[in-house]
N, C-alpha and C positions, 0 to 999 in steps of 0.2 A: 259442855256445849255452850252453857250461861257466859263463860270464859272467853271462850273462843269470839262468839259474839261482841260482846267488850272491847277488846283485844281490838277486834276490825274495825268498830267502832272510833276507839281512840286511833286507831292505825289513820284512816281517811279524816278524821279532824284535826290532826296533826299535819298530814299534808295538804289538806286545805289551808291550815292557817302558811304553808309554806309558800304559798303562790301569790299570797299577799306581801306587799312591802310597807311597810307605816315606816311613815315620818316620822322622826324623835323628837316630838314638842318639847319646848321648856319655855321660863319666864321671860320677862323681857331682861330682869334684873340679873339672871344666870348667864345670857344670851350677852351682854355688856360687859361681866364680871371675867368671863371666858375669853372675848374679843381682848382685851389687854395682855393674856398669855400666849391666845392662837390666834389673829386677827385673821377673822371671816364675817363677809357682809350676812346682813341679818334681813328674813326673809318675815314681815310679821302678820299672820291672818288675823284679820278687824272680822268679826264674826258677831252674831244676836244667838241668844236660845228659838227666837221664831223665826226666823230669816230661813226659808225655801232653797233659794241660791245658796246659802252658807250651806244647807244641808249635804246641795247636790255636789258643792265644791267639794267637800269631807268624801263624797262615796266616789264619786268620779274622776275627779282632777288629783287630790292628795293621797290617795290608794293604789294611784297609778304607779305600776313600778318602778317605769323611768322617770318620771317625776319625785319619787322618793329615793331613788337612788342617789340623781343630783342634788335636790336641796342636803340631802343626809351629808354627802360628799363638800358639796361648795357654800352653804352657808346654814348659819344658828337659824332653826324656823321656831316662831316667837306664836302661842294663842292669847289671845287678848280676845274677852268677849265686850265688847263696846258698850255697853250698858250692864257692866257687870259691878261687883260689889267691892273689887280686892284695892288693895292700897297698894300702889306702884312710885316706886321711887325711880327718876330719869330727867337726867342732864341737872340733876339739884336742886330738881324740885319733889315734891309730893303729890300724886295726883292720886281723887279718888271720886268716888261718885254720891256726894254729900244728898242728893235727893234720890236716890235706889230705895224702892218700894219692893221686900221682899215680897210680899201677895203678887206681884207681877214680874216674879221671874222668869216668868215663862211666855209672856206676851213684853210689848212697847212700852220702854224703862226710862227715865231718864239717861240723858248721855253720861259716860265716865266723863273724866275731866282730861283723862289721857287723851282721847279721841275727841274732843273738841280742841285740845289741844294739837294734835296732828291734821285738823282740820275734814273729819271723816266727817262726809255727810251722806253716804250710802252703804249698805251692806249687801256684800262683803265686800272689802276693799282690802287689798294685800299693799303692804307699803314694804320698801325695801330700804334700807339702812347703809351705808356704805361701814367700812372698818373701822371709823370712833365714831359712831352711834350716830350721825348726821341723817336726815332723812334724804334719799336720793328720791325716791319719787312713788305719789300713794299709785293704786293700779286697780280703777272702780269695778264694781262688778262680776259675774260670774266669767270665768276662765277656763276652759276647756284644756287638755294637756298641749296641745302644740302651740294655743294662744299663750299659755303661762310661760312655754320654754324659751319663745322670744325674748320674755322679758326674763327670765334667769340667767339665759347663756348672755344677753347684752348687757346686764350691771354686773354682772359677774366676774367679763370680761373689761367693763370701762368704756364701752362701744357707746355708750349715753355720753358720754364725756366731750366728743366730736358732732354731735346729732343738737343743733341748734335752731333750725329749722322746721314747721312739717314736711316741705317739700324731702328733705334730710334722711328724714323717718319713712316716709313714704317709701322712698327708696332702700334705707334697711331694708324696710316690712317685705317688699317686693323678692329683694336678693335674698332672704333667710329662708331655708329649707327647714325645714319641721323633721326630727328624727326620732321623737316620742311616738312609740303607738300608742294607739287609743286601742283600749279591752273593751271588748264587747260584753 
C-alpha cells in the first residue's frame, strides 16, 4: 500500500512538472560561442537577487509555455544577474563587478561592469541581441507574456529594422495581435 502511494505520488509530480515549459538558460559567452555555428538573436534577462519584478518575470512571464516555447525555438536566452559576481568576457573585453560585496548578495550590490556597460539602469530589463552579438534594443521593466511577444516576434522577424519613428511603433503596437495565453 506504502508503494502504491509513492508510485501516485511520483505519478502527479511528474505530470506536473509536464505542464511547465522552462526556458533553456545559458551564458552570455555560450549564447555568442553557439551564434557563430547556428546564428540566433540572443534574448538576455538583466535580473537582481531582490528585484520583485525579476521574481514575477521568472513565475509568470518565462514559465509561460508559449513564451518558452519561442524563445527555446527562436533565440539563445542569456541570465545575467546585474549586480552579480561572475567574470564575462563580450565583444573583447572583460567585464566584472570589481566592488560585489558578498555580505550583500542578496539585497543592493554594486553594478557588474557588464550592465553599466549595456547601459541597464533598471531591473529587470531584457535586452535583445541581433545574430553577431550587437545590442538591438534594452526592453525596461516587467513584461507580461503578450507584452514580451511583441517584442520577440518583432526582432525576431527584423520588424524593428523599418520602425524609426514612435508614430511607427505606435502603429505596430496597435496592428499586433497577441497570441500567447496568459495561465492563470
Amino acid at each position: 500500500m506504502k508503494n502504491i502511494k509513492y508510485i501516485c505520488l511520483l505519478t502527479v509530480l511528474m505530470s506536473v512538472k509536464g505542464f511547465t515549459q522552462e526556458i533553456k538558460w545559458m551564458t552570455l559567452q555560450q549564447a555568442v560561442a553557439l551564434q557563430k555555428t547556428h546564428p540566433k538573436k540572443i534574448m538576455m534577462d538583466v535580473y537582481t537577487n531582490w528585484c520583485g519584478p525579476c521574481k514575477m518575470l521568472d513565475k509568470n512571464t518565462f514559465q509561460n509555455k508559449d513564451v518558452a516555447n519561442y524563445v527555446n525555438k527562436n533565440y539563445y536566452a542569456v541570465k545575467f544577474n546585474g549586480e552579480g559576481n561572475d567574470v564575462i568576457n563580450f565583444n573583447g573585453n572583460t567585464f566584472k563587478n570589481p566592488n560585489y560585496d558578498a555580505s550583500r548578495a542578496n539585497t543592493r550590490n554594486s553594478a557588474h561592469q557588464l550592465a553599466s556597460y549595456l547601459q541597464i539602469s533598471a531591473y529587470p530589463t531584457i535586452v535583445f541581441f541581433d545574430e553577431k552579438g550587437n545590442v538591438i534594443a534594452p526592453i525596461r521593466g516587467y513584461q507580461t507574456p503578450p507584452q514580451l511577444e511583441l517584442y520577440l516576434k518583432m526582432f525576431k522577424q527584423d520588424d524593428h529594422k523599418s520602425i524609426d519613428t514612435q508614430d511607427k511603433f505606435n502603429a505596430y503596437y496597435k496592428a499586433f495581435t497577441p497570441q500567447f495565453v496568459v495561465s492563470q
